[in-house]
ZADO-1210 file (C-alpha; in nm, 4 decimals, padded with zeros to 6 digits):
<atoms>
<atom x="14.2786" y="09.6870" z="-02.6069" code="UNK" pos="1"/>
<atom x="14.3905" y="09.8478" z="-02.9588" code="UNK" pos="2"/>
<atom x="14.6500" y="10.0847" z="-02.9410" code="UNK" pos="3"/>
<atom x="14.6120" y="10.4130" z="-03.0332" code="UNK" pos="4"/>
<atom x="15.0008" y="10.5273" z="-03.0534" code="UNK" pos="5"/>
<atom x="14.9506" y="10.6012" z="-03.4240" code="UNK" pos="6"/>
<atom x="14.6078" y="10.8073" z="-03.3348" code="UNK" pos="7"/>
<atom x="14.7846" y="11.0152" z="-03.0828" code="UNK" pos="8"/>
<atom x="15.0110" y="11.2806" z="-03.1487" code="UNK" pos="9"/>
<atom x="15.3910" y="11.3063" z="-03.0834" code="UNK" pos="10"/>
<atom x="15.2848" y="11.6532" z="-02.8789" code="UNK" pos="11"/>
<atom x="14.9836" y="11.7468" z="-02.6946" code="UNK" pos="12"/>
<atom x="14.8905" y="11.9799" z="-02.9909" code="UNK" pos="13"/>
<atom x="14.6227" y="12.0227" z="-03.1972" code="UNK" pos="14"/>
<atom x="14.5709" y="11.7213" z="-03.4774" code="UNK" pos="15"/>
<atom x="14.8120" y="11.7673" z="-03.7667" code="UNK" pos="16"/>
<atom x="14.4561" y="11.8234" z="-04.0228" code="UNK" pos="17"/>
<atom x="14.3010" y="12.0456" z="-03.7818" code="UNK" pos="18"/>
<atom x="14.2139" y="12.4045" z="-03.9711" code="UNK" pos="19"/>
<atom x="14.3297" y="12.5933" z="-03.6337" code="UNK" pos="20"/>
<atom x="14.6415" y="12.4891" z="-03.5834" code="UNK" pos="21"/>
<atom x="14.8519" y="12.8206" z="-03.4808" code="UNK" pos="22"/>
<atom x="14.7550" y="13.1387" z="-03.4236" code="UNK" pos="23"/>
<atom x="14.4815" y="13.3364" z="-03.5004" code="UNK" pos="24"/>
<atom x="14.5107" y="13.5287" z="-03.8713" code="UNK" pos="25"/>
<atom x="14.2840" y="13.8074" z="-03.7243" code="UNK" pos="26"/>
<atom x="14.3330" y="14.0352" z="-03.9990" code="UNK" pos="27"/>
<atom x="14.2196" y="13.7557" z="-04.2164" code="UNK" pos="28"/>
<atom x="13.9209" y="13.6174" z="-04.0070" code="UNK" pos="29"/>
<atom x="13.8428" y="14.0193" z="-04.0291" code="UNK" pos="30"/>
<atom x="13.8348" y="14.0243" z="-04.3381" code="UNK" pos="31"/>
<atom x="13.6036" y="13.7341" z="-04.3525" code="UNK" pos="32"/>
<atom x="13.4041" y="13.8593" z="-04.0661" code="UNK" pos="33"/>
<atom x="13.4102" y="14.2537" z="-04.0403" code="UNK" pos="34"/>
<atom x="13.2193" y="14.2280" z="-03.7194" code="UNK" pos="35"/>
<atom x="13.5223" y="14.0710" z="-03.5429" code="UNK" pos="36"/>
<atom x="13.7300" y="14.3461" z="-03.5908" code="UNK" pos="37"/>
<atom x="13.5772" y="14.5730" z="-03.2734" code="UNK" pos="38"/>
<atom x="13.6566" y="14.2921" z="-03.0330" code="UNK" pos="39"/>
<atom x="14.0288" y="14.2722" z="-03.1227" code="UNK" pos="40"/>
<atom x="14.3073" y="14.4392" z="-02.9822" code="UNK" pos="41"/>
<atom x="14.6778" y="14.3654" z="-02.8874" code="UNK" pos="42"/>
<atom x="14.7017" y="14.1969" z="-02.5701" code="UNK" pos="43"/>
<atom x="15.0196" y="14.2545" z="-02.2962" code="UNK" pos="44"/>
<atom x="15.2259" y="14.0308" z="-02.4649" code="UNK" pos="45"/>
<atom x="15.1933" y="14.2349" z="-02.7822" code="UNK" pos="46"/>
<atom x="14.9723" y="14.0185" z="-02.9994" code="UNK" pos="47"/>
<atom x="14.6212" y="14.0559" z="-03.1131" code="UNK" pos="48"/>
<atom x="14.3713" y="13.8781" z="-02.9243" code="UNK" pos="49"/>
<atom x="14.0236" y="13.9345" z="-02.7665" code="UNK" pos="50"/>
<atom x="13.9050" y="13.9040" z="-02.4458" code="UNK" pos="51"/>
<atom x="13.7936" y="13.5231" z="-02.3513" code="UNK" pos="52"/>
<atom x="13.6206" y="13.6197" z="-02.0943" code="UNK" pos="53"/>
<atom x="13.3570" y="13.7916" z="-02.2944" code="UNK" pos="54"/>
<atom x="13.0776" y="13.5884" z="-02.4263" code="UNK" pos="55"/>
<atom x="12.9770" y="13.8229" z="-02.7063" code="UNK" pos="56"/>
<atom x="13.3404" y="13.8431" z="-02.8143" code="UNK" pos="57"/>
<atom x="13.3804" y="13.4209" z="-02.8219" code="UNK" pos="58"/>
<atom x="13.0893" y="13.4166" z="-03.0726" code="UNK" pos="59"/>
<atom x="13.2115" y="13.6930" z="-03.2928" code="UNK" pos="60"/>
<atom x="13.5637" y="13.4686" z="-03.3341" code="UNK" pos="61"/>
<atom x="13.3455" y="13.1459" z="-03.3417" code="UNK" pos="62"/>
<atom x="13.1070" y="13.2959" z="-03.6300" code="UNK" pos="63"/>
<atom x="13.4606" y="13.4163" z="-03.8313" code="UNK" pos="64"/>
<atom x="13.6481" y="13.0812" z="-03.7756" code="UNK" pos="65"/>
<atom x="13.2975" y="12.9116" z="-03.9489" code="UNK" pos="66"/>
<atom x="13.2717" y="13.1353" z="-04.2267" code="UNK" pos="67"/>
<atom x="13.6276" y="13.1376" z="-04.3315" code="UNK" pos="68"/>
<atom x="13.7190" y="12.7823" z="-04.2815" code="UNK" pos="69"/>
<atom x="13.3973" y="12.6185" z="-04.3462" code="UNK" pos="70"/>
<atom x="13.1803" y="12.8640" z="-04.5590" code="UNK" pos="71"/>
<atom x="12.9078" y="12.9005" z="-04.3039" code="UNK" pos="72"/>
<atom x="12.7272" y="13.2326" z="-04.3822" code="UNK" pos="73"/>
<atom x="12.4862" y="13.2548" z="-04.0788" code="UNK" pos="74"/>
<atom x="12.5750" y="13.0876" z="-03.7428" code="UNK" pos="75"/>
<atom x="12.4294" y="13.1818" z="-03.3928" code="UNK" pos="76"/>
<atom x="12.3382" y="13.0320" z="-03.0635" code="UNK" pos="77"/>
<atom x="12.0895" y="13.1869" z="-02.8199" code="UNK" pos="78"/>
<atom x="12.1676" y="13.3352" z="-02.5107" code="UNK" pos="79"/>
<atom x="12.2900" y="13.1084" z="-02.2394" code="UNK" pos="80"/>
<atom x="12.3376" y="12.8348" z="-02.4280" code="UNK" pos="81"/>
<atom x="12.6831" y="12.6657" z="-02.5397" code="UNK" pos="82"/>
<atom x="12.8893" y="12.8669" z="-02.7948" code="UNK" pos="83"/>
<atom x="13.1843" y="12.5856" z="-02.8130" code="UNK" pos="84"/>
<atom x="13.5825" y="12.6219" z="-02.9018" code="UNK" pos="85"/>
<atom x="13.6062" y="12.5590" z="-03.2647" code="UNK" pos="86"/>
<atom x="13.9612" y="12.4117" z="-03.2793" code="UNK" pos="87"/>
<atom x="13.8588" y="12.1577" z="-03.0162" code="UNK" pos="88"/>
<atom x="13.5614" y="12.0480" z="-03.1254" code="UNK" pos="89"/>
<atom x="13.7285" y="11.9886" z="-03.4978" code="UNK" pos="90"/>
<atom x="14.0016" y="11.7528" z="-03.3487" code="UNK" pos="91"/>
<atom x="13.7436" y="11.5262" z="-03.2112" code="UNK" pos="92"/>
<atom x="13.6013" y="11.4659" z="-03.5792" code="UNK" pos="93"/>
<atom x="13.9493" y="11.4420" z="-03.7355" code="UNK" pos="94"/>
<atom x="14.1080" y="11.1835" z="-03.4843" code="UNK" pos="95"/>
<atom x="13.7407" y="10.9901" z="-03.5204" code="UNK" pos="96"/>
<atom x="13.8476" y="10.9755" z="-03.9344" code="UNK" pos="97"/>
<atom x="14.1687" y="10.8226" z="-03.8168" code="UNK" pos="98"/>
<atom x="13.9969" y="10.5696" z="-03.6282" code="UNK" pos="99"/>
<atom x="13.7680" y="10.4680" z="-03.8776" code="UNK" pos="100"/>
<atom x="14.0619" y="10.4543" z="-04.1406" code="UNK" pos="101"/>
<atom x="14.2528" y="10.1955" z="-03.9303" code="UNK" pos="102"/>
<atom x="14.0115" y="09.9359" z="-04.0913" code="UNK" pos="103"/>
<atom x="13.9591" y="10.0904" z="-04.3733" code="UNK" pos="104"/>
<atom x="14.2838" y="10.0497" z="-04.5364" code="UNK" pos="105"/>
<atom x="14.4238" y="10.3754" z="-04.3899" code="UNK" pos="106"/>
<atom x="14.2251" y="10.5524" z="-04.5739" code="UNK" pos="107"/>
<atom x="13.9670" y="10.7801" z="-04.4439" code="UNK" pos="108"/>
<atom x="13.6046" y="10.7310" z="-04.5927" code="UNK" pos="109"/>
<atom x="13.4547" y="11.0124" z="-04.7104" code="UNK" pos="110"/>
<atom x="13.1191" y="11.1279" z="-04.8676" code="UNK" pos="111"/>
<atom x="12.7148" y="11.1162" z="-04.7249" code="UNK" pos="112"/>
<atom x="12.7488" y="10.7362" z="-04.6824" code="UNK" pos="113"/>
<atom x="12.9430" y="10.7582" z="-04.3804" code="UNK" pos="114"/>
<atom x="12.6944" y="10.8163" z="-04.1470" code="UNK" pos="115"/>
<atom x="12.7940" y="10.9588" z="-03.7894" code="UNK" pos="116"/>
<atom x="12.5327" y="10.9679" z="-03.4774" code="UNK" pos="117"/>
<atom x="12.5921" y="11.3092" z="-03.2793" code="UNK" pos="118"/>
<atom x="12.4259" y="11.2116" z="-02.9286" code="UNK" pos="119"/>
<atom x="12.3448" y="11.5888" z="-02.7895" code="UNK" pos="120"/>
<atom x="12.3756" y="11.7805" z="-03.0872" code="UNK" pos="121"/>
<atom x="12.2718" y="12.1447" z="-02.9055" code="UNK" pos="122"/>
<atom x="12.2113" y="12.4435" z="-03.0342" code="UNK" pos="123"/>
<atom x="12.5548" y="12.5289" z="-03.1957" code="UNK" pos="124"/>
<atom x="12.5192" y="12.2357" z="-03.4544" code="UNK" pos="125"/>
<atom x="12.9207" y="12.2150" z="-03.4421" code="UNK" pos="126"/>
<atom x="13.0038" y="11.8419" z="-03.5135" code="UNK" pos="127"/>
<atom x="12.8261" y="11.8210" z="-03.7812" code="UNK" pos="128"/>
<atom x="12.8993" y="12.1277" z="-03.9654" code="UNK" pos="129"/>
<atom x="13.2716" y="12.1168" z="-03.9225" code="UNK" pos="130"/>
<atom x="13.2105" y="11.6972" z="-04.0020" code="UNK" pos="131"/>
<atom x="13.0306" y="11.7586" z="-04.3271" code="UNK" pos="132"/>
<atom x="13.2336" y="12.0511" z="-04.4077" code="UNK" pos="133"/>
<atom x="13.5387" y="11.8581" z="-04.3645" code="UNK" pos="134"/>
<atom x="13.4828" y="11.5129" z="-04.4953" code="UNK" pos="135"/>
<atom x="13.0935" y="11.4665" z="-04.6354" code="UNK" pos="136"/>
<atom x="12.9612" y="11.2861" z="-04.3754" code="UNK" pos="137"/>
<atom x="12.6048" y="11.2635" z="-04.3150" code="UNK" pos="138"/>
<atom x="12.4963" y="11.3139" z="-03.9608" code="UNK" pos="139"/>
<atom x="12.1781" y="11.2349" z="-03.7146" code="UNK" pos="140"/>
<atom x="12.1706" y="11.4897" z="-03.4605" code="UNK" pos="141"/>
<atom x="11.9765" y="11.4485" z="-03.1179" code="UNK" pos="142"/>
<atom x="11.8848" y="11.6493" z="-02.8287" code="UNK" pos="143"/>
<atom x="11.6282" y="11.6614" z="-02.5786" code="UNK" pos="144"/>
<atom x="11.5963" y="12.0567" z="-02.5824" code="UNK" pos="145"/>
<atom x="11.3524" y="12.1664" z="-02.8436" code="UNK" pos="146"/>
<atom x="11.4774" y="12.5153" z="-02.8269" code="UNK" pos="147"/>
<atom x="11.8164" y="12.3886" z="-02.9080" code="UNK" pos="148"/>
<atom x="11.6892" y="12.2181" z="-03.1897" code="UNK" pos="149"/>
<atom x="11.4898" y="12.4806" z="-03.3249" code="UNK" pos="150"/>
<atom x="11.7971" y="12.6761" z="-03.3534" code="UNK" pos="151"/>
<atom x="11.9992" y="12.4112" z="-03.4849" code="UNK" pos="152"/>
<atom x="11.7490" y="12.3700" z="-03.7560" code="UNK" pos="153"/>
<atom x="11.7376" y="12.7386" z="-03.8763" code="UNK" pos="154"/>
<atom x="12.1570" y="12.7335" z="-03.8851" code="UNK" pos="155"/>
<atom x="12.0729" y="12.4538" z="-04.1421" code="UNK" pos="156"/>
<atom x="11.8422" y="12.5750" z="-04.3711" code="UNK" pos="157"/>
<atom x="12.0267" y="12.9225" z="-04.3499" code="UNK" pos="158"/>
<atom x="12.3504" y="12.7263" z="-04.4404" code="UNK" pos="159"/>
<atom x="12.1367" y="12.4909" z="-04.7210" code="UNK" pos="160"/>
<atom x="12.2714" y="12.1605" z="-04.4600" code="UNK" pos="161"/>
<atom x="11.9011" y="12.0143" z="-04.4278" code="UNK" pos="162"/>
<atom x="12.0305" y="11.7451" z="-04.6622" code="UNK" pos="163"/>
<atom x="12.3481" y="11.6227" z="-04.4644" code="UNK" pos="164"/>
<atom x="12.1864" y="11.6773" z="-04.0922" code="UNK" pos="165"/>
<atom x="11.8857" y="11.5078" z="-03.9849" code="UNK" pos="166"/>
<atom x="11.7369" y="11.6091" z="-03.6011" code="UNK" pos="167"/>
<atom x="11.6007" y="11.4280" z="-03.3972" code="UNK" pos="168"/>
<atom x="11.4300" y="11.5171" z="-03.0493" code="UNK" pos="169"/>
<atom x="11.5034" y="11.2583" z="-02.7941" code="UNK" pos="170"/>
<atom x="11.1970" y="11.2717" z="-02.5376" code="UNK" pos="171"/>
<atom x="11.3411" y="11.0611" z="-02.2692" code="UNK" pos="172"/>
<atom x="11.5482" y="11.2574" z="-02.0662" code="UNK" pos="173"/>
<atom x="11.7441" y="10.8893" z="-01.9349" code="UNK" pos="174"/>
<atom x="11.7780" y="10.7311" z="-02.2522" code="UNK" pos="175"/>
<atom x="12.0890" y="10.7983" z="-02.5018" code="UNK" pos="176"/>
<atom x="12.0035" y="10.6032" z="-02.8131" code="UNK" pos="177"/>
<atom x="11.6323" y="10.4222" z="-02.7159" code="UNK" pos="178"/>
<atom x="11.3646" y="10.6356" z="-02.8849" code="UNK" pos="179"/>
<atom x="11.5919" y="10.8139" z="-03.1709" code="UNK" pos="180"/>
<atom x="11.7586" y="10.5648" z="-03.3360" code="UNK" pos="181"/>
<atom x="11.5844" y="10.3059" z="-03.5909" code="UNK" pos="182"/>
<atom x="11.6227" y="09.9109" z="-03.5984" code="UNK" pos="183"/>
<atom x="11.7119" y="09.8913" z="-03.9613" code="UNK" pos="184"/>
<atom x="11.9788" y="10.1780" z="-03.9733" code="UNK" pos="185"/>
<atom x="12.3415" y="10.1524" z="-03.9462" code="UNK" pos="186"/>
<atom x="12.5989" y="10.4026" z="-03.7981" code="UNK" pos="187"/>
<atom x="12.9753" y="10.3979" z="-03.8686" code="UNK" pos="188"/>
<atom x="13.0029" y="10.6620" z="-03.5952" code="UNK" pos="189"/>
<atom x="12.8604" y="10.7695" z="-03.2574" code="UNK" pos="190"/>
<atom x="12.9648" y="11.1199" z="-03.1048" code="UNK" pos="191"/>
<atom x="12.9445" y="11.3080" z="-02.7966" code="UNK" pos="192"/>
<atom x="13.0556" y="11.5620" z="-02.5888" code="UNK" pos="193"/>
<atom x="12.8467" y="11.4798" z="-02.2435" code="UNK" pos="194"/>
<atom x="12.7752" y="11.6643" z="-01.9974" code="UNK" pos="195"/>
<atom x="13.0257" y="11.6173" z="-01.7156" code="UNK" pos="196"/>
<atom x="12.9253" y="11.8268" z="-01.3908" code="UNK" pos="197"/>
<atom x="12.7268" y="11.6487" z="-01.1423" code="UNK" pos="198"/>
<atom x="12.5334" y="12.0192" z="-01.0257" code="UNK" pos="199"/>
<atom x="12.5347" y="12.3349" z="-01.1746" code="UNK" pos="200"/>
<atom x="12.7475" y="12.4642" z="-00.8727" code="UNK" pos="201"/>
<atom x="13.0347" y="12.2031" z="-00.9402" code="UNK" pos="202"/>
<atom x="13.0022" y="12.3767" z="-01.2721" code="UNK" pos="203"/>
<atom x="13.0454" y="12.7300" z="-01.1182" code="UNK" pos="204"/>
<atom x="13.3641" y="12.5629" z="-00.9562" code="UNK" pos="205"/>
<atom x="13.5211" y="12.4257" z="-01.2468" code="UNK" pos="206"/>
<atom x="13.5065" y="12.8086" z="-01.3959" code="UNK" pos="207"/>
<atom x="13.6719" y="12.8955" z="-01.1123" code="UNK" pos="208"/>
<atom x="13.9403" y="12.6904" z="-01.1070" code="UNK" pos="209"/>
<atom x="14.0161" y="12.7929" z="-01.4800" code="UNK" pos="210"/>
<atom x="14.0462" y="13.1445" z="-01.3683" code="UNK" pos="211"/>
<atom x="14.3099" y="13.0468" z="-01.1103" code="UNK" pos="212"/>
<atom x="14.4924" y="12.8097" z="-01.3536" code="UNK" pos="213"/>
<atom x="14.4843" y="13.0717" z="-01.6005" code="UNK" pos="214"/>
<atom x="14.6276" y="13.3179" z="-01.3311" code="UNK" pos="215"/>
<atom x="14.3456" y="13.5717" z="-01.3734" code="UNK" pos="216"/>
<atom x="14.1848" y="13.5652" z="-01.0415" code="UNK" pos="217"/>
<atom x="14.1038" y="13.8617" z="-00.9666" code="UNK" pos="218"/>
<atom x="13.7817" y="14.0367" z="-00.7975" code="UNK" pos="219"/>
<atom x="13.6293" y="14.1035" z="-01.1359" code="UNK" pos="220"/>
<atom x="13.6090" y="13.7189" z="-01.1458" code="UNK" pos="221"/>
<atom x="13.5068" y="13.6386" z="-00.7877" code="UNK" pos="222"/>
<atom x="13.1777" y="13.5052" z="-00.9552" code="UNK" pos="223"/>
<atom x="13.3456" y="13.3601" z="-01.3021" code="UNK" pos="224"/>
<atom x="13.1252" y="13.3651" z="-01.6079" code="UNK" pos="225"/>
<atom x="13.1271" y="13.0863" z="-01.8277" code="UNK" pos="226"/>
<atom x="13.2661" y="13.2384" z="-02.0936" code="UNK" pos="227"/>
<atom x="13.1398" y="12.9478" z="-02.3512" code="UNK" pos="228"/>
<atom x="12.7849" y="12.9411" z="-02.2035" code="UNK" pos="229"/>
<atom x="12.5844" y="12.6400" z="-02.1772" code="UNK" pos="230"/>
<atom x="12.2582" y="12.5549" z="-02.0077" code="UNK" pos="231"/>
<atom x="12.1858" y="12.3062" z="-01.7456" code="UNK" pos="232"/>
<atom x="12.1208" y="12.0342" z="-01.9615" code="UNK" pos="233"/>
<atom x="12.4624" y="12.0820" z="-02.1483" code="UNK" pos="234"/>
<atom x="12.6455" y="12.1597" z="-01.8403" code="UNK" pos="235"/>
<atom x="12.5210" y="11.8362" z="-01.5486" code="UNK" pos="236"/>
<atom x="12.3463" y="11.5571" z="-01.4999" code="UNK" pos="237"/>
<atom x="12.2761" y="11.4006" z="-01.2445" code="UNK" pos="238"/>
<atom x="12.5610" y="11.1616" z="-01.1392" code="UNK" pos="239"/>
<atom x="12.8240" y="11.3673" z="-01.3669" code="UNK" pos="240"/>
<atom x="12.9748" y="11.2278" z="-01.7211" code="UNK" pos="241"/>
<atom x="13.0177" y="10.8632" z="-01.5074" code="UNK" pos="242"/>
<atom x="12.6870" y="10.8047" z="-01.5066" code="UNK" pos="243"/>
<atom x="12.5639" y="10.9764" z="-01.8025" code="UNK" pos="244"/>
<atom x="12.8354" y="10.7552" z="-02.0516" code="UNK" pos="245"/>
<atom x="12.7671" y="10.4593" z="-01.8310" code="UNK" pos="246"/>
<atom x="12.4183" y="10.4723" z="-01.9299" code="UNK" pos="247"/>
<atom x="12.5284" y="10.5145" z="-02.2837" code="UNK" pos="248"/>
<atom x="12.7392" y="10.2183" z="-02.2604" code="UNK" pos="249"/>
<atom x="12.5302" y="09.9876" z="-02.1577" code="UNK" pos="250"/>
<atom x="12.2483" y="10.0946" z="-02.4420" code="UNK" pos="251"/>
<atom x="12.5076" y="10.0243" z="-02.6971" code="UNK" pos="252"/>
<atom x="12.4636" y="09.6791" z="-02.6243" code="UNK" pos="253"/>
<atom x="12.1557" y="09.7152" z="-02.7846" code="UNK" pos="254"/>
<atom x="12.3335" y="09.8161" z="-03.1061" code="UNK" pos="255"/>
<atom x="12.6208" y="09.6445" z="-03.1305" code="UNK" pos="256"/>
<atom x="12.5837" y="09.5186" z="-03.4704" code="UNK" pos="257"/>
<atom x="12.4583" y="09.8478" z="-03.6185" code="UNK" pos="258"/>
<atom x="12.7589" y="10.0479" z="-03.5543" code="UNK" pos="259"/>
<atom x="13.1291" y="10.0009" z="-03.5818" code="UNK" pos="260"/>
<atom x="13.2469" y="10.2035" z="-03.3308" code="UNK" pos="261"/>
<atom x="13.0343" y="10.4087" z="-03.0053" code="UNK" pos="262"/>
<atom x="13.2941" y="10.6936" z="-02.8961" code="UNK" pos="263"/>
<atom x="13.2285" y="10.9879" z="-02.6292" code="UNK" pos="264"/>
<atom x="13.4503" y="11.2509" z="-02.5221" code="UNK" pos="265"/>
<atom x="13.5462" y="11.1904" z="-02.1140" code="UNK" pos="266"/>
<atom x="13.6398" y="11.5724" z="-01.9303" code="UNK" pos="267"/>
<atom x="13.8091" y="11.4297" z="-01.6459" code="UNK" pos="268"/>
<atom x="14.0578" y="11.1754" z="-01.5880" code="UNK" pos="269"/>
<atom x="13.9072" y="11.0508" z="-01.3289" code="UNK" pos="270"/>
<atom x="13.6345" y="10.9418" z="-01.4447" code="UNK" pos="271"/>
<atom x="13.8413" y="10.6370" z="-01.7013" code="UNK" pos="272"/>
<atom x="13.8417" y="10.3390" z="-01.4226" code="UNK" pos="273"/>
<atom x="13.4747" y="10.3720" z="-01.3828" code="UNK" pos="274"/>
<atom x="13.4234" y="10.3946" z="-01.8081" code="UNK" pos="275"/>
<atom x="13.7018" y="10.1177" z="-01.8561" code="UNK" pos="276"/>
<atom x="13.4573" y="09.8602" z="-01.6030" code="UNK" pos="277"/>
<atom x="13.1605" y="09.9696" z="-01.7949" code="UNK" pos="278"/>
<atom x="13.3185" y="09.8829" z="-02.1018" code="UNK" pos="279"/>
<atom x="13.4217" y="09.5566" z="-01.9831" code="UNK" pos="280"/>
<atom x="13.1495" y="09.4971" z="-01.8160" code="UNK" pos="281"/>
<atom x="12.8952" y="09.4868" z="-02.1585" code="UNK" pos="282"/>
<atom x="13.1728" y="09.2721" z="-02.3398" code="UNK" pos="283"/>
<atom x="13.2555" y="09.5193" z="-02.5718" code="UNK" pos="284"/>
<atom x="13.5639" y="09.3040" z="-02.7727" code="UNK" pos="285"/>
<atom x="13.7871" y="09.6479" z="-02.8384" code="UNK" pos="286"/>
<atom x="13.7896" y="10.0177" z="-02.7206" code="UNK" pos="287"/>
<atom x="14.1284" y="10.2866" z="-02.7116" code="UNK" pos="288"/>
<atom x="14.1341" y="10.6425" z="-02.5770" code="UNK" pos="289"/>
<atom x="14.2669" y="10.8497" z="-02.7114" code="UNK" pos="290"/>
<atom x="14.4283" y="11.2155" z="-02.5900" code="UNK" pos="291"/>
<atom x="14.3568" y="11.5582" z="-02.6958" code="UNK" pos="292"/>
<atom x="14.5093" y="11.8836" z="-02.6297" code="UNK" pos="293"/>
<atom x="14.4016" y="12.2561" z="-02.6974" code="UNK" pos="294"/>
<atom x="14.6143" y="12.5241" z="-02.5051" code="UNK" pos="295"/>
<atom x="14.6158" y="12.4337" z="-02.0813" code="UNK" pos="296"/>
<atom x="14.2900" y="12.2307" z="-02.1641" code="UNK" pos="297"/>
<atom x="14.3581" y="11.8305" z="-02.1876" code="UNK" pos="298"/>
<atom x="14.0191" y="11.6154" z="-02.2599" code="UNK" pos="299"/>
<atom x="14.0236" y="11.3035" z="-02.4605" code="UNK" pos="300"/>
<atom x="13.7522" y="11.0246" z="-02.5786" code="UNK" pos="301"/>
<atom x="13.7523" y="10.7006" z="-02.5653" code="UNK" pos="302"/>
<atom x="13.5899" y="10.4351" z="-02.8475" code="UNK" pos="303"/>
<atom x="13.4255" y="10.0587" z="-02.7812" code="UNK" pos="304"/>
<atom x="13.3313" y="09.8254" z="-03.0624" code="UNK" pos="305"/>
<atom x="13.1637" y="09.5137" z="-03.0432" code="UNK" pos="306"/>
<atom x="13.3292" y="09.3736" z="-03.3497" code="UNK" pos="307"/>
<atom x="13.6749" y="09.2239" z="-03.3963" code="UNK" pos="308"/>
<atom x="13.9113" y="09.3704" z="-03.6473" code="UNK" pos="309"/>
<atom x="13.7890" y="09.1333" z="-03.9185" code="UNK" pos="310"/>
<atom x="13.4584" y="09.2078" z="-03.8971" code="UNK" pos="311"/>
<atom x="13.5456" y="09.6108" z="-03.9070" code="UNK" pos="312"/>
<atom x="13.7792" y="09.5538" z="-04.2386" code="UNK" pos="313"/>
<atom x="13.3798" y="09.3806" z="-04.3355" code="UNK" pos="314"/>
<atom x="13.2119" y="09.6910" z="-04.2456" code="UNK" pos="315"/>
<atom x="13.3708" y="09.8818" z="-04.5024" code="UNK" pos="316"/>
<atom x="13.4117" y="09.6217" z="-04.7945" code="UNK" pos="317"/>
<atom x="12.9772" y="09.5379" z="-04.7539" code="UNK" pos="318"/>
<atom x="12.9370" y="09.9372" z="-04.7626" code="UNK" pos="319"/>
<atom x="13.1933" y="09.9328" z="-05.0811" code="UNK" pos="320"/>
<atom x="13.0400" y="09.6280" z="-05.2147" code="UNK" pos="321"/>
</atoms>
């Protein structure tokens, strides 16, 4: 099993490249973003802040954080569906450049021909905008909600991306890369962020367990709102994240010499002895997992290869070559 001691960091913090490290510059996301400005205010600890809870407010910071740190110009998701953490979402894609710099010399490969497979790419587009925006690559996005994509698609022509983001709909609601991937295409990357509730009501119990974590039970939030959206299809699956990445796992047999390394994120903890069997199970020769930390909320993702370390230090000299 490769390490990933120098992947990790020395604190549970946000990844030492990651544009959101800190807090909040409102008054220069503001300035960025005028719109933000009537959802701040100082909070009881005397710092400005807006209210989490409110779903309208969370896109207003998300739409400032993507047009000052990554030039996006228009950015929206429809109602009800997932309007993600930015600073979160941008360590997964930073810690992925790590890993794919370990064989590459330690340095991290940049520019279109890196080419990164986003498995569930949604309506908010938000792997491979902050991925392009941050290091060039070139991403396939797939979903099996036409909606989403029709969304996703109008952020990229607003945003001139068409070029570094291809969609695809995946029409099988079972299959993970069958049906949306080609035989004669290669991948250094795939991506995902699966959805990890068994039931929409396991969902509705996760919220509220984030309230009382977070100390603001109260009867305003007797019913919590998801505060980041998300529709079914985002949210659960049948069987939870276990089954859905199991299923993934065992289709990336199917590539194994088309892409160096298959990574998802995995929500809970408990779900690792049942990946780390799967894993084994298809043969896969290496795989690490590694931790991630925003705030109270702990997540990480873990990575398989089929390939040794020679044949990844390969990958990149044939792509060089």
């Amino acid at each position: 099993m490769t390490t990933a001691a120098n992947l990790t960091p020395e604190k549970p913090n946000l990844h030492p490249r990651n544009l959101h490290n800190g807090r909040y510059d409102f008054a220069q996301l503001i300035a960025s973003s005028p719109e933000l400005k009537s959802f701040v205010a100082v909070n009881q600890y005397g710092n400005e802040s807006i209210n989490f809870v409110d779903p309208v407010a969370v896109k207003a910071l998300n739409r400032a954080l993507l047009k000052h740190f990554y030039d996006i110009k228009e950015w929206d998701v429809p109602a009800q569906y997932l309007c993600p953490p930015i600073p979160g979402r941008a360590d997964y894609l930073h810690y992925l450049a790590d890993l794919l710099a370990e064989s590459n010399g330690c340095n991290i490969p940049r520019g279109e021909s890196v080419r990164v497979l986003d498995i569930g790419v949604g309506a908010n587009c938000i792997y491979p905008i902050i991925g392009n925006r941050s290091y060039g690559w070139h991403f396939v996005g797939t979903d099996v909600d036409e909606v989403a994509l029709k969304n996703t698609r109008q952020l990229l022509d607003a945003n001139q991306l068409g070029d570094a983001v291809e969609l695809r709909q995946q029409t099988s609601p079972l299959a993970i890369f069958e049906g949306v991937t080609y035989a004669d295409e290669y991948f250094d990357l795939t991506m995902c962020n699966p959805p990890f509730h068994a039931s929409l009501a396991e969902a509705r119990q996760g919220a509220q367990r984030k309230w009382q974590n977070l100390g603001k039970e109260s009867n305003k939030h007797k019913n919590p709102v998801l505060n980041f959206g998300g529709q079914s299809l985002e949210l659960c699956c049948e069987g939870g994240e276990e089954a859905f990445v199991t299923r993934m796992i065992e289709e990336s047999v199917s590539g194994r010499d088309h892409c160096l390394w298959f990574t998802t994120i995995i929500s809970k903890s408990s779900s690792l002895p049942h990946v780390y069997r799967a894993i084994k199970n298809v043969g896969a020769v290496d795989n690490c997992t590694v931790e991630m930390s925003q705030g109270q909320k702990k997540s990480r993702f873990i990575a398989w290869t089929f390939m040794d370390k020679e044949q990844r230090r390969n990958w990149w000299k044939k792509k060089a070559a």
